[in-house]
Every structure is written in structure tokens, then in C-alpha cells.
N, C-alpha and C positions, 0 to 999 in steps of 0.2 A: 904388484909388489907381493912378496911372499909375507902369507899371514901372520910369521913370527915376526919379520922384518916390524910390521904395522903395528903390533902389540907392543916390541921395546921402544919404537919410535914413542908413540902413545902415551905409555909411561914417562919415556923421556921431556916430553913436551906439559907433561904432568896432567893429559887429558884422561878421560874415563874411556875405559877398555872395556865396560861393564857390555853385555848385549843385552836388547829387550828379546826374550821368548814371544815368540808369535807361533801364530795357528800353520799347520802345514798344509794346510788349503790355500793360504794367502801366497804363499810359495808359486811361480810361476810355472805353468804347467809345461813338462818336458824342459827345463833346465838342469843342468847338471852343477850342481854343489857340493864340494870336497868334503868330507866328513873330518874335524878337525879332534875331536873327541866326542864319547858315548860311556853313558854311562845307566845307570840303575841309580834312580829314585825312589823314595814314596811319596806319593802324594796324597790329598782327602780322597782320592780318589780308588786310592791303590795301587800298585807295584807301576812304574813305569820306565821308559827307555829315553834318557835326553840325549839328542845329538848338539851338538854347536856346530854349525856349518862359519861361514869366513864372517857375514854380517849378521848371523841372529842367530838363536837357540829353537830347535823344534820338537817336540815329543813327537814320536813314533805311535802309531796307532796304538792300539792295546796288547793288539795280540803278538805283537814284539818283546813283550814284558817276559813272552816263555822262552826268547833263547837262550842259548848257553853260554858259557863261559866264553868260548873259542866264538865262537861267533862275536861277540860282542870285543873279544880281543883285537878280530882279524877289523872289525867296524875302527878300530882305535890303533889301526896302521898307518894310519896318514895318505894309505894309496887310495880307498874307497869313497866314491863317489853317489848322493845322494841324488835321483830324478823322481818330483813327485808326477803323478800320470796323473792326475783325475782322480776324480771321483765318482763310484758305480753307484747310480742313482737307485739303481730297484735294490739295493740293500746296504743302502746312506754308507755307503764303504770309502776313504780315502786311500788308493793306492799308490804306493813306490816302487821304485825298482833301484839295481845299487847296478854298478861296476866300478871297473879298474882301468885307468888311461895309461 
């Protein structure tokens, strides 16, 4: 069902539409997830990047915190699709990768 369809239904049945943010490690590795929106945060942490994929919210590593405007635009097209790959142990890194179907 398409994710807006499930959002006004949602509302309509008067349930909670809210997501829990989780870790992008818990994320299944090589699945591909629609990016539904993105955005720029701050946290206690510092500058950050939220996606919301269809069932949960995930922050972007850090070093996503430095793109730019268009990029983070073209992230908030509704065509781009999130795959988390792993994680590179010899430098505790969690990597992604995006496309377009």
C-alpha cells in the first residue's frame, strides 16, 4: 500500500502514525527502503541528517550532516531509495548506498 494511502488511513482510524527512530545498523542489511523524507536536525550531538523510510526514522551517519542543499532536496524526491550495506569493522563505519527504481 502506498505510504500516504497508510498514513491517511491511519489517521482516519484515529491510530498513531508516529515512528520509533531506530539505529541504522538494526536496518536489514542490503534492503532497499524509499526515502519518504530528509531532513537536518540538531541534536546533543551535533548537526545531523533524519531520513524516515515507510516504518521507522534513521539518522544518516555523520558525515552526511555536510551535504547540501540539492542533495538533501533530490534525498526528499520521493524517487530515492535507501540500502544500508554494513558495516566496515576496521574503521567501526556504517555504510549506505542510495538509488533510484
Amino acid at each position: 500500500m502506498n505510504p500516504s494511502l497508510q498514513n491517511l488511513n491511519a489517521l482516519g482510524s484515529g491510530a498513531s502514525i508516529q515512528k520509533a527512530t531506530t539505529r541504522l545498523s538494526t536496518l536489514p542489511i542490503n534492503e532497499k527502503f524509499i526515502i519518504l523524507r530528509a531532513k537536518r536536525v540538531t541534536t546533543p550531538f551535533g548537526p545531523a541528517v533524519l531520513v524516515e523510510l515507510e516504518s521507522t526514522k534513521v539518522f544518516l551517519p555523520t558525515r552526511f550532516s555536510k551535504m547540501s542543499d540539492e542533495d538533501l532536496e533530490y534525498l526528499n524526491s520521493g524517487k530515492v531509495h535507501l540500502t544500508y550495506t554494513g558495516r566496515v569493522e576496521e574503521n567501526n563505519m556504517d555504510t549506505v548506498s542510495f538509488c533510484v527504481d
